[in-house]
C-alpha positions as CSV (number, residue, x, y, z in Angstrom):
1,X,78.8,45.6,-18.3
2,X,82.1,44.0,-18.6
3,X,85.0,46.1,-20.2
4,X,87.4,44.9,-22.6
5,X,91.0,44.8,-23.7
6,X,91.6,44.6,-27.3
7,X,95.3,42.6,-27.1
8,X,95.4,42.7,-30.4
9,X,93.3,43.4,-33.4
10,X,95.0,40.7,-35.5
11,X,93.0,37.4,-36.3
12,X,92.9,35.0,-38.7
13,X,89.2,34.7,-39.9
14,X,87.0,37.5,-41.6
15,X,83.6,36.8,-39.5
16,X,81.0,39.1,-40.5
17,X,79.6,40.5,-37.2
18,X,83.3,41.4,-35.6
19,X,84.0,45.3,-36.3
20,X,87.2,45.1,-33.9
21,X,89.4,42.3,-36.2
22,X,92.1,43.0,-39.2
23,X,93.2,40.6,-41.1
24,X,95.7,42.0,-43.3
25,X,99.1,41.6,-41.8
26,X,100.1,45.1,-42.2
27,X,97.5,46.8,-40.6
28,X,98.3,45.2,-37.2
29,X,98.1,46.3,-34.3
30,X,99.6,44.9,-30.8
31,X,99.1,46.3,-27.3
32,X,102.7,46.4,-25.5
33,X,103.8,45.0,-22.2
34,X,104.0,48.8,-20.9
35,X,101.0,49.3,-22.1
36,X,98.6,46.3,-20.9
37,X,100.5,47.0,-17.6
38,X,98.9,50.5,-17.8
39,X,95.6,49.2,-18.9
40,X,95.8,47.1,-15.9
41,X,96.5,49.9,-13.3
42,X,93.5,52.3,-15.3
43,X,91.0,49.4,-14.7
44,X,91.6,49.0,-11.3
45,X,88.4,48.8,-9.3
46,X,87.3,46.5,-12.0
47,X,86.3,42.8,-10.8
48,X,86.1,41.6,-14.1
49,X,87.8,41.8,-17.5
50,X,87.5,40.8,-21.1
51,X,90.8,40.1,-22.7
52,X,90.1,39.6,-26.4
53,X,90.5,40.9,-29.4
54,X,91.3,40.4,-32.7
55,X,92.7,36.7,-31.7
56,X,94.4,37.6,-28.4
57,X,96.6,34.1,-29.1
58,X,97.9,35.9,-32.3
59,X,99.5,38.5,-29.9
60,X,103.7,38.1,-30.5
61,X,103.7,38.0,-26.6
62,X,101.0,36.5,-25.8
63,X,103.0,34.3,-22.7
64,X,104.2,37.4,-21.0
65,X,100.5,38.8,-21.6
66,X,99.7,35.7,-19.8
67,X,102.1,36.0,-17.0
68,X,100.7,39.1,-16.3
69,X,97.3,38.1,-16.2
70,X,98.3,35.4,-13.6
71,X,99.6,37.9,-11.3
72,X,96.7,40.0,-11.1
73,X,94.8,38.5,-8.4
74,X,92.0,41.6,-8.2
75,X,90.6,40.9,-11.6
76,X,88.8,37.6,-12.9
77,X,89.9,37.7,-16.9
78,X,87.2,36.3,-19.3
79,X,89.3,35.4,-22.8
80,X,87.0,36.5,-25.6
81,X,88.1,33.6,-28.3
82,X,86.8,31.5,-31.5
83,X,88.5,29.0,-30.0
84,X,89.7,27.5,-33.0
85,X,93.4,26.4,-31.8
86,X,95.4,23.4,-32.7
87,X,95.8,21.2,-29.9
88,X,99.8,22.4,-29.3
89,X,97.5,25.8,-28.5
90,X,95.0,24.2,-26.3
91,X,97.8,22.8,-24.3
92,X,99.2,26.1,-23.3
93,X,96.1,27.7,-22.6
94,X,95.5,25.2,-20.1
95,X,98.9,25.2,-18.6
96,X,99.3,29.1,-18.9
97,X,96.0,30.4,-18.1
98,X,95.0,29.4,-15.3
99,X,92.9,32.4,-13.6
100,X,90.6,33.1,-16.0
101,X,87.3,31.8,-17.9
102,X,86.6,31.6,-21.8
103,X,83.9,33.2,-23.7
104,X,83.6,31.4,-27.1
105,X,82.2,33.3,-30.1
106,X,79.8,30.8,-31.9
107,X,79.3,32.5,-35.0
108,X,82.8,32.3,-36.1
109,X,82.2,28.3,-36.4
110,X,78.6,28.8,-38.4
111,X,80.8,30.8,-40.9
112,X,83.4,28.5,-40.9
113,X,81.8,25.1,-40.9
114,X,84.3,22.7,-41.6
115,X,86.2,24.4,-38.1
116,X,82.8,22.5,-36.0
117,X,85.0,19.7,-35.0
118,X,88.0,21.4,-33.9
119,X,85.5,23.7,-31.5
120,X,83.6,20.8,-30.0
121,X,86.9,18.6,-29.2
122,X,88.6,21.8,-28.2
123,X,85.8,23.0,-25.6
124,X,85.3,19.0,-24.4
125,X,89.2,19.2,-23.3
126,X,89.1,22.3,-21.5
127,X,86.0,21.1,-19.6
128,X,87.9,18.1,-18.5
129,X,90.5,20.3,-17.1
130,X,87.8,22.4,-15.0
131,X,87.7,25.4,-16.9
132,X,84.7,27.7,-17.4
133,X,83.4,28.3,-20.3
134,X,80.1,29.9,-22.2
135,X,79.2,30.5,-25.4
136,X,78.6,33.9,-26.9
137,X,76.3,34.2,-29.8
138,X,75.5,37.7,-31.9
139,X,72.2,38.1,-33.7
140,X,71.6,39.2,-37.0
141,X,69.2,39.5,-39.4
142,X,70.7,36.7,-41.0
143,X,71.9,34.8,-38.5
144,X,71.6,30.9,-39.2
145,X,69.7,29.8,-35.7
146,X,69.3,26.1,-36.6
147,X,73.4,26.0,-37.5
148,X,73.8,27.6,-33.9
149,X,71.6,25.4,-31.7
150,X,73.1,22.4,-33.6
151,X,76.3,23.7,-32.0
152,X,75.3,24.8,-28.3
153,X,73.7,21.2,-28.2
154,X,77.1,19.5,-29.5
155,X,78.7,21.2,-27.3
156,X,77.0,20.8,-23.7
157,X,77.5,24.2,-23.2
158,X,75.1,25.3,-20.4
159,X,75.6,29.2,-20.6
160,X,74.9,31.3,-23.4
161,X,75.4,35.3,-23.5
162,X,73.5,37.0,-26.7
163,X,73.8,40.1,-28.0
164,X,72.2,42.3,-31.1
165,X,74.5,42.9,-33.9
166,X,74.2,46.2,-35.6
167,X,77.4,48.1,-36.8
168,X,77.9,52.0,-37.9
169,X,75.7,51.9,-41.0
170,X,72.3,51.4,-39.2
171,X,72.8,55.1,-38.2
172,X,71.5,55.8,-41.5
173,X,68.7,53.6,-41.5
174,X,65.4,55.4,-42.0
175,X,62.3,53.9,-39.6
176,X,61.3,51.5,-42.0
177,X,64.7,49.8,-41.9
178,X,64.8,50.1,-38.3
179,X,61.4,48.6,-37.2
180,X,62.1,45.5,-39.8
181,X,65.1,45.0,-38.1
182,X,63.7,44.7,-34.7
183,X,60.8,42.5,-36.4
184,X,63.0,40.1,-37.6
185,X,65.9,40.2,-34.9
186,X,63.0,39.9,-32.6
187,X,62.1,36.3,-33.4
188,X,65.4,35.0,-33.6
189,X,66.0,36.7,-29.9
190,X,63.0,34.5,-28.5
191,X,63.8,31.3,-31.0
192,X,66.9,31.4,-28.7
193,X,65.4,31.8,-25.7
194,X,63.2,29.2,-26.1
195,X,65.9,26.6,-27.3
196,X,67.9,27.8,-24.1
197,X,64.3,27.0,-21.5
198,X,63.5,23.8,-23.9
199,X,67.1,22.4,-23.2
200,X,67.8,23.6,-19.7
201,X,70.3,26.2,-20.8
202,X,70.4,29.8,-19.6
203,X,70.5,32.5,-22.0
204,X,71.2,35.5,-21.2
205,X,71.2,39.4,-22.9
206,X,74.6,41.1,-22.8
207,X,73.7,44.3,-25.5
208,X,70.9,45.4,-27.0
209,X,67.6,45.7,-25.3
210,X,64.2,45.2,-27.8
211,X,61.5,47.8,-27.4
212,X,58.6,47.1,-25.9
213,X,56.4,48.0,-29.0
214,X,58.3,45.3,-31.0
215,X,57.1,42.6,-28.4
216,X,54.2,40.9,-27.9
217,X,52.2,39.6,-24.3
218,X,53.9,35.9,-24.9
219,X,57.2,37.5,-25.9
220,X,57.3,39.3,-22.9
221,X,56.4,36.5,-20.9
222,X,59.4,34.4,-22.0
223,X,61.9,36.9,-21.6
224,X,60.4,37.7,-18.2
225,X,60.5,34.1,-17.0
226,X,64.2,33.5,-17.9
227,X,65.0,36.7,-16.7
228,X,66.5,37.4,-19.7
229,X,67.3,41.1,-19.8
230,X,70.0,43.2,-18.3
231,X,69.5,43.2,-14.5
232,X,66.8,41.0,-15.4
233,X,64.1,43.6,-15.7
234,X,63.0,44.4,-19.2
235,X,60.6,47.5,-18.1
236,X,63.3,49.3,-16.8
237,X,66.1,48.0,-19.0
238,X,69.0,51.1,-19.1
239,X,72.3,50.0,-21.5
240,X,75.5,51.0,-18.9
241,X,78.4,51.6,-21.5
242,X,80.8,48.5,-22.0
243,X,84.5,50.2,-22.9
244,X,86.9,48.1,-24.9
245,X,90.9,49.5,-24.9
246,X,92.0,49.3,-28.2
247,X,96.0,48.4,-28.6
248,X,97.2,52.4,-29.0
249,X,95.5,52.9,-25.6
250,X,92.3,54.6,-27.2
251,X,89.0,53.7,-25.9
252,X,85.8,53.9,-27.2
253,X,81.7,52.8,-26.3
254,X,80.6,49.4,-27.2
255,X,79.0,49.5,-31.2
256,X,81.7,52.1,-31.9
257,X,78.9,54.9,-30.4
258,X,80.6,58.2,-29.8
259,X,84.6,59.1,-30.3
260,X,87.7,57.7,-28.9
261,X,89.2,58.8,-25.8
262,X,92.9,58.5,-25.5
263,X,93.4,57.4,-21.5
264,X,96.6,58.9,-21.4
265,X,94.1,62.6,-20.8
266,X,92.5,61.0,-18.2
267,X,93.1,60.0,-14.2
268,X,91.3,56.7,-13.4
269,X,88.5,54.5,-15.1
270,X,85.9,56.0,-13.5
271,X,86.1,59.6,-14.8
272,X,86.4,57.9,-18.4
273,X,82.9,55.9,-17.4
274,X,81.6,59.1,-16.3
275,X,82.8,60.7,-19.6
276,X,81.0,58.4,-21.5
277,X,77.7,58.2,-19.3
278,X,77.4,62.3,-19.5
279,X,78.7,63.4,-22.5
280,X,77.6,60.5,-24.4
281,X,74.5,58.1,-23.2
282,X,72.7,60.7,-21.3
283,X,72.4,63.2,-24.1
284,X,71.7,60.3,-26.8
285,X,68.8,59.2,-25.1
286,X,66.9,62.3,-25.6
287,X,66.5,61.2,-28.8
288,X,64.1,59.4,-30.7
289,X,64.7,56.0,-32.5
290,X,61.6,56.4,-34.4
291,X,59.6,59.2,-35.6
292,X,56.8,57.5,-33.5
293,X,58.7,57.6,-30.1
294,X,57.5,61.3,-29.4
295,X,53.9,60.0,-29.0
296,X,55.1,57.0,-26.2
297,X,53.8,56.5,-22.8
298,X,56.8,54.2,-21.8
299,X,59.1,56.8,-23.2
300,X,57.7,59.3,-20.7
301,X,58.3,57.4,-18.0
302,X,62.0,57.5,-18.6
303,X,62.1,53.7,-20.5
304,X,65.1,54.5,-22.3
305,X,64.5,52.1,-25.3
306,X,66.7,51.1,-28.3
307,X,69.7,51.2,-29.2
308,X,71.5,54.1,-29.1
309,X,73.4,53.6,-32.6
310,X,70.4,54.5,-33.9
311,X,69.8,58.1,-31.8
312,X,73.7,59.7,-33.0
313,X,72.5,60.3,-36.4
């Protein structure tokens, strides 16, 4: 998994599956230049880095963020963005960033519909200049698929990372609330996947593994043949802890799982990974999703199914 640095948790749209974005202006928050440079120094080790946020351009020093970036030659950045940006903004990403890669969130342009044009001309000019890009698209129940492939097709983009979206509440969902999500977030999982294999683009599963009991022979088959799960092997899928660094230097387990960690307690990276891996996932996965779990084969042969959001309650 790639780990994340939440710039800033400022941004200027109200998209329903973000849990990490504020858009009241006094309850933001901004990551200093001491701080990031700290950040920097904890990851280290890392080849690979998110820098999003919030809208990390809506960081007040965003340039010197930038500058700092450029100098880092050990790390490969990934800016996590809507990419909704005027074409002044555009402009200086491509002049400014000019290490990294861009990971678009999708969703952000179903919500906001009337922003589709701005996206496509906006990824079609950063193309021309040779930058990377791929889309990133979160599943939910509700999740307008059609609105989505419209837009991966418009845009050309050949890569597409997917995720589950489930926030703190589905720790209270009882197993009837859990085995319609995976019902339903199942289908739209494998509409995707067969869009991506239809239209030559490769999809691929960043979060959120679907139990084997919620899939059938011919869903396996397509997830198997795109190699479509984590480390491309969906019997022995095991979800490795992604850490985003919020802007007061706290950290915390992708889906908000688990506390915060301050990383001023701890030495290096690694001993925070460990933290979370021991105290945390380890422990977690001990416990059932489903009353029904205690009764599975694959369970006893250590397939460490579902999310773990829904094994803290």
């Amino acid at each position: 998994m790639i780990n994340k640095i939440q710039i800033t948790n400022y941004c200027g749209f109200s998209c329903s599956n973000c849990f990490s974005c504020e858009s009241e202006l006094e309850n933001q928050l901004h990551v200093s230049i001491e701080d990031f440079v700290y950040m920097l120094d904890f990851v280290k080790g890392n080849r690979f880095l998110i820098l999003g946020g919030g809208d990390p351009m809506l960081h007040p020093q965003f340039d010197k963020i930038l500058e700092i970036v450029n100098r880092n030659e050990d790390l490969h950045f990934i800016m996590e963005t809507h990419l909704l940006y005027n074409k002044k903004q555009i402009d200086f990403l491509i002049e400014k960033f000019n290490r990294g890669s861009y990971t678009v969130m999708l969703n952000t342009t179903t919500q906001y519909s009337n922003k589709k044009d701005i996206l496509l001309e906006n990824i079609s000019l950063l193309k021309a200049k040779g930058k990377v890009i791929k889309g990133k698209v979160i599943i939910e129940q509700d999740t307008d698929m059609d609105s989505l492939f419209e837009i991966i097709s418009e845009s050309k983009l050949k890569r597409i990372s997917w995720e589950l979206g489930l926030n703190v509440d589905c720790k209270e969902w009882t197993d009837k609330q859990i085995e319609e999500y995976y019902t339903k977030i199942k289908d739209k999982a494998i509409s995707l996947i067969n869009f991506g294999l239809e239209k030559d683009i490769v999809t691929q599963n960043e979060c959120g593994n679907i139990p084997l009991c919620f899939l059938n022979a011919e869903d396996i088959r397509t997830m198997a043949y795109s190699s479509n799960m984590q480390q491309g092997n969906i019997y022995n899928f095991v979800c490795e802890p992604s850490i985003v660094f919020t802007p007061d230097m706290q950290a915390f387990r992708c889906k908000n799982i688990g506390e915060y960690v301050d990383i001023r307690d701890l030495k290096n990276f690694n001993q925070l990974y460990r933290f979370f891996v021991n105290e945390l996932d380890n422990k977690l996965y001990k416990n059932n999703m489903l009353s029904a779990c205690g009764k599975c084969l694959i369970k006893d042969k250590n397939r460490k199914c579902g999310c773990l959001i829904f094994k803290e309650a």
